[in-house]
DRENLUMMAR-910707 format. One record per residue: residue in one letter; y, z negated, x of N, C-alpha, C in turn. Coordinates in steps of 0.05 Angstrom, whole numbers, plus 5000, padded with zeros to 4 digits. Example, Ala and Ser with C-alpha at 12.3 -4.5 7.8 and 13.67 -1.06 7.14 Angstrom:
2
a488648445264491048445246493448445264/s495548585257497948575273500148435258/
END
This chain:
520
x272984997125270985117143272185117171/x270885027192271684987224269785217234/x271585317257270585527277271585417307/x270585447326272785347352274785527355/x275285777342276485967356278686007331/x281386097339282886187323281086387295/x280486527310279286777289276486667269/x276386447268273886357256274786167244/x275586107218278385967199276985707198/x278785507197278585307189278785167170/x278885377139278585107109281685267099/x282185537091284685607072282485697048/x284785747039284485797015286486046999/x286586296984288186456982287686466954/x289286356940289086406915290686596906/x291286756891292686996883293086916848/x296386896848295486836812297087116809/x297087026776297487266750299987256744/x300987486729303787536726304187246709/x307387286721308887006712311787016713/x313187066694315286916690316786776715/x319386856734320086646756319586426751/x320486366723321986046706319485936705/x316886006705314185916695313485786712/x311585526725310385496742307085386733/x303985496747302085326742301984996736/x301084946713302184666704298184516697/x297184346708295684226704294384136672/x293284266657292784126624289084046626/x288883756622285783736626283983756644/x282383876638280784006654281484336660/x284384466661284884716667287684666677/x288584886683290584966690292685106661/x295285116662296385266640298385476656/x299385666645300885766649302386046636/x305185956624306686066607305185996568/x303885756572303385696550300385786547/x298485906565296086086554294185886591/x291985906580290185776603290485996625/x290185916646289686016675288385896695/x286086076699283886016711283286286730/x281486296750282786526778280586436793/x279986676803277986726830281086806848/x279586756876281786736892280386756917/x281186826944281686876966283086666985/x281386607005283286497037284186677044/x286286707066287086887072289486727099/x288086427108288986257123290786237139/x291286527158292986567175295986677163/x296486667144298386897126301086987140/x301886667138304286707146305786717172/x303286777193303986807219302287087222/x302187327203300987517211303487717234/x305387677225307887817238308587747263/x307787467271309987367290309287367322/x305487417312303887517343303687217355/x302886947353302986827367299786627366/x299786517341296886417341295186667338/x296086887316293987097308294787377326/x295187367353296887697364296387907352/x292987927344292988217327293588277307/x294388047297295588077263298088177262/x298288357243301088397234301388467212/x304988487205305488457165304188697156/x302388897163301189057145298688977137/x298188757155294888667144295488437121/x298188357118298088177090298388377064/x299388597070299688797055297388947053/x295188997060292489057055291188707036/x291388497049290288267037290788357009/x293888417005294888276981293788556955/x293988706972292288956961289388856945/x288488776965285088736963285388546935/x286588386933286688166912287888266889/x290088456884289888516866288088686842/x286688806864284389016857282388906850/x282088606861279188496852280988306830/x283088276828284388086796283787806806/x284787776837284687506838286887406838/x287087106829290487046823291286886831/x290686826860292386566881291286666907/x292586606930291486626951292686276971/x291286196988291785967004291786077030/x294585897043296385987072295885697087/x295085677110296485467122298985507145/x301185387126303385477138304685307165/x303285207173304585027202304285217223/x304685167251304085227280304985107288/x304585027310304684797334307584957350/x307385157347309985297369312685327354/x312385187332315485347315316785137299/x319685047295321484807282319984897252/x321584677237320884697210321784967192/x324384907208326185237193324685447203/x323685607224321485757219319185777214/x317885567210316085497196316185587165/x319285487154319985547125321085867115/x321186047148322886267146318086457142/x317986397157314886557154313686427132/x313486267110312286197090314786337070/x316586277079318186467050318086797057/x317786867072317487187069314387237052/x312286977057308987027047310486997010/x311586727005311186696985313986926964/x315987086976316987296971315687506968/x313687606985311887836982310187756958/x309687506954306587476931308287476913/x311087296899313087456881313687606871/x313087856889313688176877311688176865/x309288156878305988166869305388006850/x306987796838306187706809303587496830/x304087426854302287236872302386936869/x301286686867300886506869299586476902/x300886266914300586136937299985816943/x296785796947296485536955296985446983/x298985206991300085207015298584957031/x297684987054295584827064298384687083/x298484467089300884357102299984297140/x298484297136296384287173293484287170/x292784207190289684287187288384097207/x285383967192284183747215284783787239/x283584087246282684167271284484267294/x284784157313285884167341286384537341/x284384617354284284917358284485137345/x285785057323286685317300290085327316/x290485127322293885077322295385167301/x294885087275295385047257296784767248/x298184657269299584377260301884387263/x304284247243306484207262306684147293/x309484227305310584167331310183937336/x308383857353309783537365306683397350/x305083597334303083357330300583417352/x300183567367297883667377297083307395/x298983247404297182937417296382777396/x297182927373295482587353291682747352/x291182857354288282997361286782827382/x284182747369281982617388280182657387/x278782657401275882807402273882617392/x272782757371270282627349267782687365/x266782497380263482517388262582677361/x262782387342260282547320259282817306/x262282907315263683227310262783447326/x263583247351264083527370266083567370/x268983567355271383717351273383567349/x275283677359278083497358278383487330/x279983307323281483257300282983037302/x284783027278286982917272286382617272/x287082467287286482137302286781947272/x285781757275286581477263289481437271/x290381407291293081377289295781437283/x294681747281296481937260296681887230/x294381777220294081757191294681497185/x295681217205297081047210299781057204/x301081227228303381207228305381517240/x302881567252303881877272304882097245/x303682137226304182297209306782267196/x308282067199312182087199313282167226/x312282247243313682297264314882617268/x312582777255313583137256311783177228/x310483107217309083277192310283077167/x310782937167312082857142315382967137/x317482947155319983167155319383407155/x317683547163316783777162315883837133/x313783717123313583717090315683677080/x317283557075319783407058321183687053/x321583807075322984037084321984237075/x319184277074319284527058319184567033/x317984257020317384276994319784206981/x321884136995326084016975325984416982/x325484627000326184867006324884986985/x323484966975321585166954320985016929/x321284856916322584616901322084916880/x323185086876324185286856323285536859/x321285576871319985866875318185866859/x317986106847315886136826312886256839/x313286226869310486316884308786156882/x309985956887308085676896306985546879/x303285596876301485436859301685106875/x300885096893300984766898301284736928/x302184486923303184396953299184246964/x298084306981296684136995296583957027/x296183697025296083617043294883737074/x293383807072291983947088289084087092/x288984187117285684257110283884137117/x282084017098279283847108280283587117/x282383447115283383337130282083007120/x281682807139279982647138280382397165/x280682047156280281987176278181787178/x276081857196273281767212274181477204/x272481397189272181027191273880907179/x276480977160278680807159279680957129/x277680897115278080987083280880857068/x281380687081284080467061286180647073/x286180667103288780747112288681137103/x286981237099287381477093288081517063/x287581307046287581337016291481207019/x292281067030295081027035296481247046/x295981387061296781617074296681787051/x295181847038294682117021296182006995/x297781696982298981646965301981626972/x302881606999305081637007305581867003/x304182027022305782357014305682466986/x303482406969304082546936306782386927/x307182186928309982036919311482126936/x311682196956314582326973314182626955/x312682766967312983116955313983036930/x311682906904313482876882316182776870/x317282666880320082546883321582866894/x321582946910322783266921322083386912/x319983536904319183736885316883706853/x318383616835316683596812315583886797/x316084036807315884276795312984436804/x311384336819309284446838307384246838/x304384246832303284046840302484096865/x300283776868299683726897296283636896/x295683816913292183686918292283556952/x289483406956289183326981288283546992/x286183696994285383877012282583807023/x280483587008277983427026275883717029/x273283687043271983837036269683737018/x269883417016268583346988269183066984/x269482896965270582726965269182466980/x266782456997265182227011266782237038/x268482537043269182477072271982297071/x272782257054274882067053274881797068/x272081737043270081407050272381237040/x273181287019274281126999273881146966/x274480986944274580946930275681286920/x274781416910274381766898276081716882/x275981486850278081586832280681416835/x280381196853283281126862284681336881/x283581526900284581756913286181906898/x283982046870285382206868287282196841/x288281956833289681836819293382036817/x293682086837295982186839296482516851/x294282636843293082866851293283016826/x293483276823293083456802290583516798/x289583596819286483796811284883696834/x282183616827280283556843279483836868/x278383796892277884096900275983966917/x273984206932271084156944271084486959/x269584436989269484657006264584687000/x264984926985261884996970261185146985/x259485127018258185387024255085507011/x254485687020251885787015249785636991/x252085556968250785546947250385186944/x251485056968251084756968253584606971/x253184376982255584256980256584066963/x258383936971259483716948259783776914/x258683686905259483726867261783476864/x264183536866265483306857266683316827/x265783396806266783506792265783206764/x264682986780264382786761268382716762/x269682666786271782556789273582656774/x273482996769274983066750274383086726/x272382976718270982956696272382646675/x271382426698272782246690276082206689/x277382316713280482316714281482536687/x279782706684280583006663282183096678/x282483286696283083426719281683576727/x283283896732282684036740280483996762/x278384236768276684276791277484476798/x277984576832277684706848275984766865/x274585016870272785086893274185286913/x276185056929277285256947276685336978/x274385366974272185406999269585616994/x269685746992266685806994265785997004/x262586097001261486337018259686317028/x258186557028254686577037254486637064/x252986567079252486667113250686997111/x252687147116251287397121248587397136/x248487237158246387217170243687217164/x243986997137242086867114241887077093/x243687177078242787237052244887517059/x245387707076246487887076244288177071/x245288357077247788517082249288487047/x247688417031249788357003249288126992/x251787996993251087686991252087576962/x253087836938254287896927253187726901/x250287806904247787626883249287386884/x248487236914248086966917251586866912/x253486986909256586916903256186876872/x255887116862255287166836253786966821/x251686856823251186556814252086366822/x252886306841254386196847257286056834/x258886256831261386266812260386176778/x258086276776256286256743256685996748/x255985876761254885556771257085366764/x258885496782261785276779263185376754/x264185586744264885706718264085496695/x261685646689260585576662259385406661/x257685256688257085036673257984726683/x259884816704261484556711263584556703/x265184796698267984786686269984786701/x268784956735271185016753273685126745/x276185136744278585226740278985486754/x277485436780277785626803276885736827/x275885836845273885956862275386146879/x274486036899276086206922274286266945/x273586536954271886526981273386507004/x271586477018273186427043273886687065/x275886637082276886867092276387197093/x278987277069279187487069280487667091/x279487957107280388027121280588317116/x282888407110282688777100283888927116/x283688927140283989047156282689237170/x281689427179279689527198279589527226/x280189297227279989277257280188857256/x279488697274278988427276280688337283/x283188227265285988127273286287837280/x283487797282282587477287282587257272/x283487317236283587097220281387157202/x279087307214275787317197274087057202/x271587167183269686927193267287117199/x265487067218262287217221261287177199/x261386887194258786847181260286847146/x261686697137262486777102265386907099/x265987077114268387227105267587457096/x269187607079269787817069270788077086/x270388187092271388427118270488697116/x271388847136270189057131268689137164/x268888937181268888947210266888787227/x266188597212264988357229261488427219/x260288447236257288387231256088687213/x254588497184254988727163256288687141/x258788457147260788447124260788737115/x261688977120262989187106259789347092/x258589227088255489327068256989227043/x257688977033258188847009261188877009/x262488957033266288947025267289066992/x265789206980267189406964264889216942/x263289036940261788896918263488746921/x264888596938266088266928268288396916/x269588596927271188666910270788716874/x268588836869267988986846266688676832/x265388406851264788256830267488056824/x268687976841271087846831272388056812/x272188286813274088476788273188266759/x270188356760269188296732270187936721/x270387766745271087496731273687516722/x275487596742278787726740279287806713/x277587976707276888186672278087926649/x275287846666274487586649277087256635/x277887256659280287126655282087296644/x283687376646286287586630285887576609/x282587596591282687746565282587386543/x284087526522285187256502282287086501/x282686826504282486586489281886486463/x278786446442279686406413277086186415/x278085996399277085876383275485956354/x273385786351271785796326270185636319/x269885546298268185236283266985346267/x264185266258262785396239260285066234/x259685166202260885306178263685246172/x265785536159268385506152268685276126/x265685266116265885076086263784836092/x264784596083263084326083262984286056/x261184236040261384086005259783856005/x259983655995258183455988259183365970/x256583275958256783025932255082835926/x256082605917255382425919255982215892/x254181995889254981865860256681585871/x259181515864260581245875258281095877/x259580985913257780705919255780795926/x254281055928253081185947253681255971/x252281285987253181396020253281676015/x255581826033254982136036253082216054/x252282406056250782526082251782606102/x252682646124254182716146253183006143/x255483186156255083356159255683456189/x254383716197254883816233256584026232/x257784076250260484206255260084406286/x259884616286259684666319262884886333/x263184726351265984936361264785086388/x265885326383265885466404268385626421/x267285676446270685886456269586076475/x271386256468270786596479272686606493/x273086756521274886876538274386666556/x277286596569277586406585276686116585/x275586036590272585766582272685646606/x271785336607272485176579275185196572/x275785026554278684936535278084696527/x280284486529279584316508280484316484/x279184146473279784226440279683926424/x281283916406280983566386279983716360/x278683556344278183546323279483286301/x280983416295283283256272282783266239/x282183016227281682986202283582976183/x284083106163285883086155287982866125/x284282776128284682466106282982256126/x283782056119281981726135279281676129/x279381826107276181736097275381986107/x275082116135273482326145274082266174/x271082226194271382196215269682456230/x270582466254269382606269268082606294/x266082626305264582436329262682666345/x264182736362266182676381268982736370/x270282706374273482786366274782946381/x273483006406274983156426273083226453/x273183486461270783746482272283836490/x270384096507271684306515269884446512/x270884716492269784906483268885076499/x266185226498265285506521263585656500/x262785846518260585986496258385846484/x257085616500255385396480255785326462/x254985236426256285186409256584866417/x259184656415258884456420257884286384/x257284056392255283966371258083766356/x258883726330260583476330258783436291/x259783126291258983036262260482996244/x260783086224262382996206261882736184/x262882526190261882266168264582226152/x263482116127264981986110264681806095/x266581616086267381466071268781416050/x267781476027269381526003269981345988/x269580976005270180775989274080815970/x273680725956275880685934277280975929/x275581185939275781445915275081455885/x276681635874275781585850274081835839/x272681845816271582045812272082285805/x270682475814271682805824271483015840/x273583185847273683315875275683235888/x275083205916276783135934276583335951/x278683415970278583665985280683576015/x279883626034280483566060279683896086/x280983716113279883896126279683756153/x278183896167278183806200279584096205/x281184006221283084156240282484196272/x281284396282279384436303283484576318/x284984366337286684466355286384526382/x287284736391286484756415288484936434/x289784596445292184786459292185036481/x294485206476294585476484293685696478/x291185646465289085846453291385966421/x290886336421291986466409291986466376/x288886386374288586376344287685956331/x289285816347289085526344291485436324/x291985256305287785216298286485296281/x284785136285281985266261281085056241/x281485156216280584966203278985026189/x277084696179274384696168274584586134/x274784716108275184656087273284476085/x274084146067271883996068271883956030/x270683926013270683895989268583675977/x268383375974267883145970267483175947/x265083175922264883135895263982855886/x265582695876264682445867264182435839/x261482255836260682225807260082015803/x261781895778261481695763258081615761/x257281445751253881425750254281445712/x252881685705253181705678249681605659/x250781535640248481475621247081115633/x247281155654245880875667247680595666/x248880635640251680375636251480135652/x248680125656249479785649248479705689/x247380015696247780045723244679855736/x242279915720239779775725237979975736/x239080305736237680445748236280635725/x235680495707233680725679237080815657/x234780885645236380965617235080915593/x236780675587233780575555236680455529/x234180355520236580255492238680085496/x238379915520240179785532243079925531/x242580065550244480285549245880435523/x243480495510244080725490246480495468/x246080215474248180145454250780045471/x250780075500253780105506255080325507/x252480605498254980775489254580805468/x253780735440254480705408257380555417/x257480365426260180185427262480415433/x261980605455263980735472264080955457/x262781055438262981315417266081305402/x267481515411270581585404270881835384/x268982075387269682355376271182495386/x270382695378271683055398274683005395/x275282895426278482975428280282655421/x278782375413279682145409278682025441/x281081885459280381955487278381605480/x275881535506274881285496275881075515/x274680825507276180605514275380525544/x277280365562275480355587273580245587/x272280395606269680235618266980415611/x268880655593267180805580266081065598/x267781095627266581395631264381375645/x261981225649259181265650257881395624/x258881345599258481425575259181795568/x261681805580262782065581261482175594/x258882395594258082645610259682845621/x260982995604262283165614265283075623/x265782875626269382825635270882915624/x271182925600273683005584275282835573/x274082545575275282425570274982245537/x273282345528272782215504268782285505/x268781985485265282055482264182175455/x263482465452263282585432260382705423/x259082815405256282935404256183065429/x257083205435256183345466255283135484/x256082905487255982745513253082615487/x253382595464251482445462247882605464/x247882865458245983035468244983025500/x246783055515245482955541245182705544/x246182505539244882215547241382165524/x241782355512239182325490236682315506/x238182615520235782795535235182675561/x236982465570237182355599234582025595/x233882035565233581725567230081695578/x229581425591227081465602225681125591/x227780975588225580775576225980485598/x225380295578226679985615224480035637/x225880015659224680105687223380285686/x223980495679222880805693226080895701/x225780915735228381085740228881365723/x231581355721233481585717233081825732/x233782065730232582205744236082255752/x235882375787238782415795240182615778/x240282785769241482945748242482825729/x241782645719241882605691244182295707/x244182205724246282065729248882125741/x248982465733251682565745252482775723/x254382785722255283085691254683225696/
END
């Protein structure tokens, strides 16, 4: 999000995560996030200016008690990351790295996750490293300065690439830091090859120095690139998109196809439009990307908890208690992020239904397929495989992501060169992280010989009736092969009992058999 003015943010993001373990870090699985072995997924907060609230220079009115109200606000609403853009134009790398480690120390205590924005398109935030403000040119099509074609050339090793290297070999091992990002919004006008090279250099530099942290680009949707989307984000963790007032880029095919995380680390309603409580229009909103895109995560845009305008709000989609009639809904965004917050924390389970599959069938018949539906409660989606536990049982699809919808899967089989009987199997519904995984589906296969119909013409007539005179053994003399079409009950010998039901089974040449009477 661009403002001309310091106080009108330009594209952070404040994610706030969940208790964690130092040793633990957010680890990318699928289409989610993991962490300490259990999914993590988070509403979250900008909070853009962070780490220069103390130092009085881009933000003067800010100071370290308004990150300490921020960090307040976020825990109360159970959000679990907050996003910093940690550059300025006025300060070396080392303090650059001394004001981002006091942010990501404070969110530490707080059990905080910190998304770190590395500079920012825009000229007039002064939000860039030292020494880059001349790579800035003024975009007719814009209106606004931003970060030149020639920076994303070559200018970007000159102060922001040592400057990255530097903080991310510095923090390499902090358990604050959800992800390293390139920057904000960041984009170059006309020259899709050379920005898609730019954006694969630095994930291979950061990753080579810090493997322990992933890394996103920072676009506000993936067309402003104007390159090839899933060669971009090839070396990226989690897809992300800046969502205002309910519109905006859906990039969520790219993580769809890559299986990668989505992020919505932008968003927000214009008070102007849909105020004084904009809380509705958030609230579906989040429904939107949640449940039925399968966001990971949601973040509004600039949080400000202060009572008084420290200059890192927005008029139109920040959170406040000061600006306009932000403070009508201040105490709803709070109370609706609680409820998703709720929402995430509470366990994870899996479930497949029906727990029992039976079929039967006569050899050299087809089985019937059977349907299978998985579902998942709590933190949603998940993915999930479905694992057979013999070859002659397939499953189609083989692999989702479970939500409260029941997902649809088929169960087929193949019982060539079984023999006759019960056979018993299972589909194994796994689903990493989840508490009660896995789940399994008892499958029980009855195969039947084709009885009484010897000679296998479909009826039951004299034909028959004298290949089993031939196969007649007596109670408990086992019979000869070839005989268990003869044998009704499977015991193994052909005795009066088997010869009473084939009596009662017989129908005469060509009148079919009736299906009963061709199974014990």
């Amino acid at each position: 999000m661009h403002r001309s003015a310091i106080r009108i943010p330009a594209g952070l993001v404040c994610l706030l995560a969940a208790a964690a373990p130092a040793e633990e870090f957010v680890r990318p699985a699928g289409r989610g996030f993991v962490l300490n072995n259990q999914p993590f997924r988070f509403v979250g907060y900008n909070v853009r200016g962070a780490c220069h609230y103390a130092a009085h220079d881009p933000l003067p009115a800010a100071s370290w008690r308004d990150l300490q109200l921020a960090l307040e606000f976020c825990q109360q609403s159970r959000a679990r990351v907050i996003r910093v853009f940690c550059a300025y134009r006025g300060i070396t790398p080392q303090q650059t790295g001394d004001r981002l480690a006091a942010v990501l120390d404070e969110c530490a205590a707080r059990d905080i996750y910190v998304l770190v924005a590395l500079t920012d398109v825009y000229r007039d935030t002064l939000l860039h490293p030292a020494g880059d403000t001349p790579a800035y040119t003024y975009e007719g099509c814009c209106g606004l300065w931003l970060l030149g074609h020639a920076w994303y050339q070559s200018g970007y090793l000159t102060n922001y690439k040592p400057q990255v290297l530097y903080l991310v070999n510095r923090f390499r091992d902090h358990p604050a830091v959800f992800a390293w990002q390139l920057g904000n919004e960041i984009r170059d006008i006309g020259y899709g090859s050379t920005f898609l090279a730019f954006c694969h250099d630095m994930a291979a530099a950061i990753r080579a120095v810090d493997p322990n942290h992933m890394i996103s680009i920072g676009l506000i949707g993936a067309w402003h690139a104007q390159t090839d989307a899933l060669q971009l984000y090839q070396p990226f963790d989690f897809v992300s998109s800046h969502n205002y007032n309910g519109g905006g880029d859906d990039d969520n095919w790219i993580a769809v196809q890559l299986n990668k995380p989505y992020v919505v680390d932008e968003a927000g309603f214009d008070s102007g439009v849909y105020g004084p409580d904009r809380t509705p229009e958030s609230g579906a909103d989040m429904t939107l990307w949640f449940d039925q895109r399968g966001a990971a995560g949601y973040m509004n845009w600039a949080l400000m908890a202060t009572v008084h305008d420290n200059g890192d709000g927005d008029h139109m989609f920040g959170i406040d208690r000061v600006l306009g009639t932000h403070g009508q809904d201040y105490d709803a965004y709070r109370a609706l992020f609680a409820l998703w917050g709720d929402r995430f924390a509470s366990a994870s389970t899996v479930a497949a239904a029906p727990p029992q599959i039976d079929r039967e069938a006569l050899i050299g018949e087809a089985v019937a397929p059977a349907t299978l539906t998985v579902t998942g409660a709590g933190l949603t989606p998940f993915m999930f495989r479905a694992v057979p536990s013999v070859p002659w049982i397939t499953v189609t699809p083989s692999t989702g992501y479970a939500d409260a919808s029941p997902v649809t899967l088929e169960v087929s089989f193949d019982p060539t060169g079984l023999p006759e009987g019960a056979h018993t199997a299972a589909v194994r519904i796994q689903a990493p992280f989840i508490a009660n995984s896995p789940v399994d589906v008892s499958i029980t296969l009855e195969l039947y010989d084709r009885k009484g119909d010897i000679d296998g013409d479909g009826d039951i007539d004299q034909a028959d009736y004298g290949l089993f005179q031939a196969c007649l053994s007596g109670m408990g003399i086992p019979a000869g092969s070839g005989c268990r079409g003869a044998d009704y009950n499977s015991d193994g010998d052909v005795d009066p009992a088997d010869t009473d039901r084939f009596r009662s089974c017989m129908t005469g040449p060509g009148v079919p058999a009736a299906p009963a009477c061709l199974r014990r």
